[in-house]
Short mmCIF file of the C-alpha atoms (twelve columns), coordinates in Angstrom:
data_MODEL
# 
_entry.id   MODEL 
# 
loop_
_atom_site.group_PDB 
_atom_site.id 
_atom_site.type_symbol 
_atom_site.label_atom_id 
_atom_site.label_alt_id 
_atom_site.label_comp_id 
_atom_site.label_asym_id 
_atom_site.label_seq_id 
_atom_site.Cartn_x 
_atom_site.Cartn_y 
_atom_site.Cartn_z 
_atom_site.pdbx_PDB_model_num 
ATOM 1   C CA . UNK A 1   11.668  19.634  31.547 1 
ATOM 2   C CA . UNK A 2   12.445  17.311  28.659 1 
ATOM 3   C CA . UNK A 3   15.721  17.100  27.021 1 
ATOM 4   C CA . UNK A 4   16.993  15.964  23.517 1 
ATOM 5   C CA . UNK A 5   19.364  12.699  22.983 1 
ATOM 6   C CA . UNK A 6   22.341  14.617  22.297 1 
ATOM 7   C CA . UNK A 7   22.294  16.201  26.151 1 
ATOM 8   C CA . UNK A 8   22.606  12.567  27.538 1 
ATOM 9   C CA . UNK A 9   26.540  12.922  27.216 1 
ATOM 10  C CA . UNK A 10  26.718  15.988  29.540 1 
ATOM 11  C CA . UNK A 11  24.071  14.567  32.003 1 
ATOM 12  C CA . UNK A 12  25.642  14.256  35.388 1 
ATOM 13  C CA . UNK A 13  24.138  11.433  36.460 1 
ATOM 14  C CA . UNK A 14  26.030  10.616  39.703 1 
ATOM 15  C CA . UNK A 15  23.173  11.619  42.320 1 
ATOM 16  C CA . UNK A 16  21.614  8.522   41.067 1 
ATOM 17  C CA . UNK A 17  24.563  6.529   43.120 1 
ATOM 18  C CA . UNK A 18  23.660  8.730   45.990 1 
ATOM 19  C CA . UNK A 19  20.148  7.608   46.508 1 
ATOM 20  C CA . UNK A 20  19.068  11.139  45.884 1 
ATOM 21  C CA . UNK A 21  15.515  11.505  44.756 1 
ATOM 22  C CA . UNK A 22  15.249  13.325  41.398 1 
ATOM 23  C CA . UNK A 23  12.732  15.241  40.834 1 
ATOM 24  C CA . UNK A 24  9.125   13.196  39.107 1 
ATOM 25  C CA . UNK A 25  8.356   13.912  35.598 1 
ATOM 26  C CA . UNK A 26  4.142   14.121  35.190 1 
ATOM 27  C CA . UNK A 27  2.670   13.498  32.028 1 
ATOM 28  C CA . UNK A 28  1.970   17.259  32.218 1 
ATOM 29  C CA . UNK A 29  5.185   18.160  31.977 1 
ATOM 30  C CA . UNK A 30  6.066   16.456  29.139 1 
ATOM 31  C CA . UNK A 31  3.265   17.708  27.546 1 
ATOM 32  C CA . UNK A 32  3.896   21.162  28.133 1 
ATOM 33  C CA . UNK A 33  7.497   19.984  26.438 1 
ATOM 34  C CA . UNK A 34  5.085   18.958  23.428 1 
ATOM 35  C CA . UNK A 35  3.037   22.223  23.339 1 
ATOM 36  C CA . UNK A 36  6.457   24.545  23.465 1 
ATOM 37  C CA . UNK A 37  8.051   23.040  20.455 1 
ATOM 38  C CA . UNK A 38  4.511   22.934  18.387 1 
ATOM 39  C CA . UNK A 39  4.426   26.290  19.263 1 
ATOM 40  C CA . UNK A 40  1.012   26.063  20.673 1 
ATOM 41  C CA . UNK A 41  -1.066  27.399  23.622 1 
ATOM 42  C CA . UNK A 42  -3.148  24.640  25.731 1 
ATOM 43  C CA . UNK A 43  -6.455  26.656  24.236 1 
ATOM 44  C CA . UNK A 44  -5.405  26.080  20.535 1 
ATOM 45  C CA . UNK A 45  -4.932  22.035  21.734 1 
ATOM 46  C CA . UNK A 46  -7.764  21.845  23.278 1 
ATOM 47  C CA . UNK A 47  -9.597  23.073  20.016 1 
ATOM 48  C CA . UNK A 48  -7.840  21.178  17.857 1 
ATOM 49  C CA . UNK A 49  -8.177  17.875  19.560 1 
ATOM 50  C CA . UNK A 50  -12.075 18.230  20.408 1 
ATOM 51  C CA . UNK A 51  -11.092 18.412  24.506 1 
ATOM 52  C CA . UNK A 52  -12.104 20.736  27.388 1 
ATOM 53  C CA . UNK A 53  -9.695  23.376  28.315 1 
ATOM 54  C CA . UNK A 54  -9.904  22.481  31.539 1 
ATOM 55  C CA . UNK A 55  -8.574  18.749  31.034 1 
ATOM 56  C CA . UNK A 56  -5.370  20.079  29.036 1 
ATOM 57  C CA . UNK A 57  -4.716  22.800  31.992 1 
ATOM 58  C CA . UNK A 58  -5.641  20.265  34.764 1 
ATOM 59  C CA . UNK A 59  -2.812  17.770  33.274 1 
ATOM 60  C CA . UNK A 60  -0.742  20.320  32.673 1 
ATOM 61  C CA . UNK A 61  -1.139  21.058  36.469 1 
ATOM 62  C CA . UNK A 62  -1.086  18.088  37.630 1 
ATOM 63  C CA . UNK A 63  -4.345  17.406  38.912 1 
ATOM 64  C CA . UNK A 64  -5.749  15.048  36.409 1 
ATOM 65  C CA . UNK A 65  -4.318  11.922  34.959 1 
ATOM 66  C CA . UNK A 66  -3.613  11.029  30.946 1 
ATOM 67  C CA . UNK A 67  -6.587  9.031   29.906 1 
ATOM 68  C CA . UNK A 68  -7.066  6.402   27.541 1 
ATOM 69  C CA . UNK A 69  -9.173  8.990   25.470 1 
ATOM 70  C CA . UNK A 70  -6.545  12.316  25.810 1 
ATOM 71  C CA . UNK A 71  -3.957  9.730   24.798 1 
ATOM 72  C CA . UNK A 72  -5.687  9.304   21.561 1 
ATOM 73  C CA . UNK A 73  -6.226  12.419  21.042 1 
ATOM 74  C CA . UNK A 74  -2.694  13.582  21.887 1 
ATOM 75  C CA . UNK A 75  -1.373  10.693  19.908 1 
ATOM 76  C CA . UNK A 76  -3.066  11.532  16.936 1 
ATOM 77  C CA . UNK A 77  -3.020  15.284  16.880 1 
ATOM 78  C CA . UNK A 78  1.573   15.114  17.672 1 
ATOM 79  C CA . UNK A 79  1.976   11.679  15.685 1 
ATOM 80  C CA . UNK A 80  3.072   10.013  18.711 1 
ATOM 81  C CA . UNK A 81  1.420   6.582   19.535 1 
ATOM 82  C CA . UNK A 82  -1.744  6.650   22.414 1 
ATOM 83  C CA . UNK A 83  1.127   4.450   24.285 1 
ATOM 84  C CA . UNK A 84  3.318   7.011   24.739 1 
ATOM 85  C CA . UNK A 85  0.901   9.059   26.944 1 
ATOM 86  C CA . UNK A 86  -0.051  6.010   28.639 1 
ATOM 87  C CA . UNK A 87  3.530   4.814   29.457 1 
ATOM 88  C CA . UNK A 88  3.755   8.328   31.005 1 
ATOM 89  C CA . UNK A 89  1.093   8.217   33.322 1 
ATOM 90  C CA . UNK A 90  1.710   4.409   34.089 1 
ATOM 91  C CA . UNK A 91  5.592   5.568   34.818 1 
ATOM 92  C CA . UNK A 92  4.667   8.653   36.799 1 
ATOM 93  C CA . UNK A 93  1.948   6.872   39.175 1 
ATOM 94  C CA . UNK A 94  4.847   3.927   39.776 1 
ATOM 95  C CA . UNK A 95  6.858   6.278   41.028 1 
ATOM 96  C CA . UNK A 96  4.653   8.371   42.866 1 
ATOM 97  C CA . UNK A 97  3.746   5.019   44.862 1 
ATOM 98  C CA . UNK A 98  7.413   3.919   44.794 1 
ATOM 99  C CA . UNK A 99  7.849   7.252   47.057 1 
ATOM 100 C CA . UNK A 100 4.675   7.116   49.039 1 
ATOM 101 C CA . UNK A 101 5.296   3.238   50.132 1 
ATOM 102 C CA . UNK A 102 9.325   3.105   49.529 1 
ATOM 103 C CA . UNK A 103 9.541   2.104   53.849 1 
ATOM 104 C CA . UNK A 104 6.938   -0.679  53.622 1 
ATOM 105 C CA . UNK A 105 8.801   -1.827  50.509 1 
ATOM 106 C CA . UNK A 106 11.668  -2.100  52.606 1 
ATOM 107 C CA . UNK A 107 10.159  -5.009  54.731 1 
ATOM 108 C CA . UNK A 108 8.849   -7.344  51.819 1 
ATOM 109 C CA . UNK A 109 10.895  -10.018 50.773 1 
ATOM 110 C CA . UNK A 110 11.210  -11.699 47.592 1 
ATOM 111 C CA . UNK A 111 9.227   -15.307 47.428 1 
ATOM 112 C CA . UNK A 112 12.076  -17.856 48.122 1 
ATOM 113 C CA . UNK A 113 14.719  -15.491 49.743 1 
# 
């Protein structure tokens, strides 16, 4: 799902003008980006970083949410910063909510306006 730097020129990014909703990037996902180029399996991750299989295949899945402690642990083990993770989740449960209350959003107005 991820893509490198270079790939921004080719990018079409004119469905952003259109309102269309792209699709939402989960922390699992990028992960998964992580564990392709390391040329690892979740199992060998999960060994290496001292975590459950099942947390690595539930974010991987979607069903469980980057934690303060799997950030670490990610951070460490790709030499990435624990923020990185964290921004992830933080940016993918904005979203999520963005999308889940975008109508009620609609009907709030700014303090003063």
């Amino acid at each position: 799902m991820g893509f490198r730097i270079e790939e921004l020129k080719t990018i079409d990014f004119s469905d952003i003008a259109t309102g269309e909703r792209l699709p939402v990037v989960t922390p699992g996902d990028v992960l998964q980006d992580y564990l392709n180029g390391a040329g690892i399996t979740p199992t060998q991750l999960a060994e290496a970083t001292h975590m459950p299989k099942t947390r690595i295949n539930d974010i991987l899945k979607g069903r469980r949410a980057m934690t303060a402690d799997t950030a670490l642990r990610l951070g460490r083990f790709f030499s990435t910063t624990p923020q990185f993770w964290m921004n992830l989740q933080s940016g993918y449960d904005l979203v999520t909510a963005a999308h889940s209350v975008a109508e009620e959003l609609e009907h709030i107005r700014a303090c003063g306006g």
